[in-house]
N, C-alpha and C positions, 0 to 999 in steps of 0.2 A: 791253225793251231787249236788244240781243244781247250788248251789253256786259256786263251784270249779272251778278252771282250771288243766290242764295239766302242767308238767314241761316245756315243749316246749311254750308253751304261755308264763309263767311267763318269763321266757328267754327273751323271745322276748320282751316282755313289758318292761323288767329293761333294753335290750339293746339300745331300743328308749328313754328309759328314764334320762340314764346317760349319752347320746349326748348332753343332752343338757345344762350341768352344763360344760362339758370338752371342749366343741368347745368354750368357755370362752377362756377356760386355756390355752389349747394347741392353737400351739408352744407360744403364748407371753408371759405367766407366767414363762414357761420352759427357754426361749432364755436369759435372764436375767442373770441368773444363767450357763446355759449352754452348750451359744455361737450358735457358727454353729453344737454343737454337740450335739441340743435341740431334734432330729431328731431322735438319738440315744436313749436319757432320752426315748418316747415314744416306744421305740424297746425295751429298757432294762425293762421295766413294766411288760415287758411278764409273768417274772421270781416271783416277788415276790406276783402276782397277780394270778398267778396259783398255788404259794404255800400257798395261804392263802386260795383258792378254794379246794385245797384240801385237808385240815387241818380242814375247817370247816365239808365238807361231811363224813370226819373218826369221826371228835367231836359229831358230828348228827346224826350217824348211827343206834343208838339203839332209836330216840326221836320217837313217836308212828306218824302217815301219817298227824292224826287232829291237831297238835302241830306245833305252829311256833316259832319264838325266846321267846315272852313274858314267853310263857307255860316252855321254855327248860330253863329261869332264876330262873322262881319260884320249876320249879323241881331240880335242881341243887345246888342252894340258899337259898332254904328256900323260905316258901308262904311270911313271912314278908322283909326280904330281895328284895327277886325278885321281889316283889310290887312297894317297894318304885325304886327300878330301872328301873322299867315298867312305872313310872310316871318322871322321872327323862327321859328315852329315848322319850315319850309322849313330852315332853317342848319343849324338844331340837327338833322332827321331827317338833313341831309346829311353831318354827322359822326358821326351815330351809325352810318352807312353805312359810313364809314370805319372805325369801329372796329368794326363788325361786320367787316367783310373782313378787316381784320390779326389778329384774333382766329380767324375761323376757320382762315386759309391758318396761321398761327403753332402751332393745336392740332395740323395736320394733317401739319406740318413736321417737330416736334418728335416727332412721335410714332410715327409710320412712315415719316420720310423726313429724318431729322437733320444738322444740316451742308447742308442744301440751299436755294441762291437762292428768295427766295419769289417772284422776280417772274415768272415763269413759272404759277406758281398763279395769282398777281394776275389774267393774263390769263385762265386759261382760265375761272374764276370769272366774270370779267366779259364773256365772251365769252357765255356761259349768261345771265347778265340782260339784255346785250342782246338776246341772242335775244328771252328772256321779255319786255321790255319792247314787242316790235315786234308783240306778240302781243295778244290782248285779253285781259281780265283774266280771266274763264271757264278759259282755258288754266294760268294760271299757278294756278285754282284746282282743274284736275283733276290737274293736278301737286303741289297738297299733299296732295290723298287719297289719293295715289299714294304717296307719301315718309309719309304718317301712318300707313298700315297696317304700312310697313317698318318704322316708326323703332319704335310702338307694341310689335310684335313680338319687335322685338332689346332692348326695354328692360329688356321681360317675359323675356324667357329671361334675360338673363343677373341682372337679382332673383332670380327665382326658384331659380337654380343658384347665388346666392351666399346662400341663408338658412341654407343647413344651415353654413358658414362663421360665425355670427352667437354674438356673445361676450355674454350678458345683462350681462357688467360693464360695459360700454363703451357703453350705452345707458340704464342703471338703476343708482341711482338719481337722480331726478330732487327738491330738496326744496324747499319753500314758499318758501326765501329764494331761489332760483336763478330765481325764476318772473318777476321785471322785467328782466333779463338776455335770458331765453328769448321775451320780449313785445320789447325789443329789439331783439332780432335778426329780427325779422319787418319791419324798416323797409327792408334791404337788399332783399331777394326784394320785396317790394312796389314797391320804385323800379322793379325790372325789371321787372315786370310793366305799369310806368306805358308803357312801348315802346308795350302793345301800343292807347293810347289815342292815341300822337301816327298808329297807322294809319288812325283812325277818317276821316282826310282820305279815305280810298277809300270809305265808308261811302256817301255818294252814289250807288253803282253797286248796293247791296245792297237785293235786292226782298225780297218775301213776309218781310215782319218780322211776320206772324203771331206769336203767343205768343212776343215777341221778348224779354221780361223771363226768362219759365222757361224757353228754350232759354240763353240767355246764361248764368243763375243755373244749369244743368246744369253746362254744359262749362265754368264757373270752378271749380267745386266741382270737378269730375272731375279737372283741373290741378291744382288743392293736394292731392287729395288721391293724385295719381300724383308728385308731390315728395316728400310723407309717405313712403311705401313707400320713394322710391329714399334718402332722407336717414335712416332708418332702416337699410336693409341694411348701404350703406355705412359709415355711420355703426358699426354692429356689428359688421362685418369688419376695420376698421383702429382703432376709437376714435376720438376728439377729438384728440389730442398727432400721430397721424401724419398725421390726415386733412388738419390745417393743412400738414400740408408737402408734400404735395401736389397738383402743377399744378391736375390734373382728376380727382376722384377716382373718379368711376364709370368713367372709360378703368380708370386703375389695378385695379380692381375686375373689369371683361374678361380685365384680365393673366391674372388669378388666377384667373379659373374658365375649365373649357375641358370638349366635347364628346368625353367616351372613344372612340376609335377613327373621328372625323369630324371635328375640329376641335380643334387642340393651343389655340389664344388664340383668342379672339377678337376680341381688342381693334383688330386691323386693321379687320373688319366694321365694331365699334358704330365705329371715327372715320369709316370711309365714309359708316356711314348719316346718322352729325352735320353730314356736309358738305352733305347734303340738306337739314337744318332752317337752315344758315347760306343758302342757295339762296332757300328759301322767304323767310327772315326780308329779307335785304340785295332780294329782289323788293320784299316789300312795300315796307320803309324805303324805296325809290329811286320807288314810284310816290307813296306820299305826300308822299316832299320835293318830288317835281316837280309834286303836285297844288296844294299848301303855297305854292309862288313860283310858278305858274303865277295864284291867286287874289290874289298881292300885287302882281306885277307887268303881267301881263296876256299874251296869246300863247298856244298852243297846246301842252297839255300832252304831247302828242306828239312833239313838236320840243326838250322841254327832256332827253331822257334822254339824248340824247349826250355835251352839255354839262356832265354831272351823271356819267356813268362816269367824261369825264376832267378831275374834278375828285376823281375819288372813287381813279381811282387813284394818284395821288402824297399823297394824304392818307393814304393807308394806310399809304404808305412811311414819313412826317414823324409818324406818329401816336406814337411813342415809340420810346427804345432799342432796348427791352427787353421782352419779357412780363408781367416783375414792373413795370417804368415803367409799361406800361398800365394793369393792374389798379391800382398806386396811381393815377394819373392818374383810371381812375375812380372810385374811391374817393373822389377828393376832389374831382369835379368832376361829372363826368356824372351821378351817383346823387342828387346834391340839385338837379342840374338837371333831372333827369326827376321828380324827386317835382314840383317849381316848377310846370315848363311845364305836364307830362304829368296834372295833379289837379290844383294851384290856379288855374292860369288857366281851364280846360271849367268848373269847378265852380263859379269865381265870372262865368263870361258867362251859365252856366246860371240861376242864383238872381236875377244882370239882367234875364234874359230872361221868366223866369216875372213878374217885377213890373212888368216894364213890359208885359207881355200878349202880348211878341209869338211867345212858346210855347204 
């Protein structure tokens, strides 16, 4: 298919893509909850995030190569069943769309361009997906290994130029009773991470699933543990008490380290290069919401992305106040709807599916 990608691309595309919801999170969502042993929280994700990676590739192992989540609900479920949840996961990837966009143009605003109309961002952002959308999905995937080597690079320099900054009080110590706190806080980073299962709707297009358990089981492992690192520096340059008051803490962290005689901050850079991972991330969300309601309602998934920008951008605008409205907003909303949709519903069509034979 010239449509397709490889497993290895797709990899690579969700790892750039859920950078960019987590560098939110981590460590100041974590610290909250679990202290100087926020650190840990992003160490202990290892665990239940490899076993839900490998739970899903045993539940998926019989679903045919052209099949992605929509197809494996309606075969599992029933065509009427698995519809209406096809269009039920369609809603919901289309507001996460939403809040992707006002979250990225809002970091971007706020950060190097303050006091400034966002809707002018609005557009050019969405100006960029449709490009990408009119494109076939191969492009949009040599466009994240494109943005992955960047992002990968600027995340590494500026760790590594903030450890010798690192305060051992402010990470240690860590003691036995703090350890359901630290186990806690791994529920928040795993919601987001549930994102990257409502993409699996594109999964259809994805060939050569070759050793598709140990490449998967690689690059989850390589994600928690390139969180570890960054929820640890940061986490040691500011502590727990400032990190919480901090929009984004790794920008904050750019502030403060800078290249002698080439480069005073860099925190302009790493928000450029983030606007790359919100690029990558609102492509995928917008091709699986319109993969999503293209399998509940019927028509050509080609013809729904127009439809789906402009509904995407006055949602963006309606999506809350404020910055801090949003985050609580998802806090109290999105984050147990992504655990719901994004793991108990795959996981209980998948256990149908295996008993009734037809995986």
């Amino acid at each position: 298919m010239d449509n397709a990608i490889s497993l290895r691309q797709y990899l690579v595309l969700l790892f750039v893509a859920l950078l960019s919801p987590l560098v939110k999170l981590i460590p100041g969502g974590l610290a909250a909850q679990a202290g100087t042993g926020a650190w840990l929280s992003t160490l202990l994700l290892l665990l239940p995030a490899l076993a839900v990676v490998w739970l899903a590739a045993y539940l998926s192992r019989g679903l045919p190569e052209k099949e992605g989540l929509g197809e494996l609900l309606c075969r599992c479920l029933g065509q009427r069943l698995g519809r209406v949840l096809c269009g039920v996961f369609g809603v919901w990837l289309l507001l996460l769309s939403c809040l992707t966009l006002r979250l990225g143009v809002e970091r971007l605003t706020s950060t190097i361009y303050p006091n400034t109309e966002m809707g002018l961002f609005f557009l050019a952002v969405l100006t960029i997906e449709w490009w990408l959308g009119k494109q076939k999905l191969p492009v949009l995937a040599r466009v994240g290994q494109i943005f992955f080597f960047a992002v990968v690079l600027t995340l590494a320099l500026v760790l590594v130029m903030g450890v010798s900054r690192i305060h051992i009080y402010n990470v240690w110590p860590v003691w036995f009773q703090d350890l359901p706190s630290v186990a806690g806080a791994t529920v928040p980073a795993l919601g987001v991470l549930g994102t990257g299962v409502g993409t699996l709707f594109c999964f259809g297009q994805v060939t050569d699933r070759r050793d598709g358990r140990r490449l998967a089981l690689g690059w989850t492992a390589a994600l928690c543990l390139t969180l570890a690192a960054l929820s640890f520096v940061v986490l040691g340059v500011f502590g727990p008490t400032v990190v919480q008051r901090l929009q984004i803490p790794f920008f904050s962290l750019a502030k403060e380290v800078s290249v002698e005689g080439a480069v005073e901050r860099l925190e302009p850079l790493v928000v450029t290069m983030w606007v790359f991972t919100d690029v990558v991330l609102l492509g995928l969300l917008l091709r699986s919401a319109g993969r999503a309601l293209t399998l509940a309602v019927g028509g050509r998934e080609q013809q729904s992305l127009t439809p789906l920008l402009l509904l995407v951008l006055p949602g963006a605008y309606l999506a809350a106040g404020s910055f801090f409205a949003l985050e609580r907003s998802y806090e109290m909303w999105f984050l147990w709807g992504d655990l719901a949709l994004f793991y108990g519903v795959p996981l209980a069509a998948g256990i149908i599916g295996k008993c009734r034979g037809v995986l």
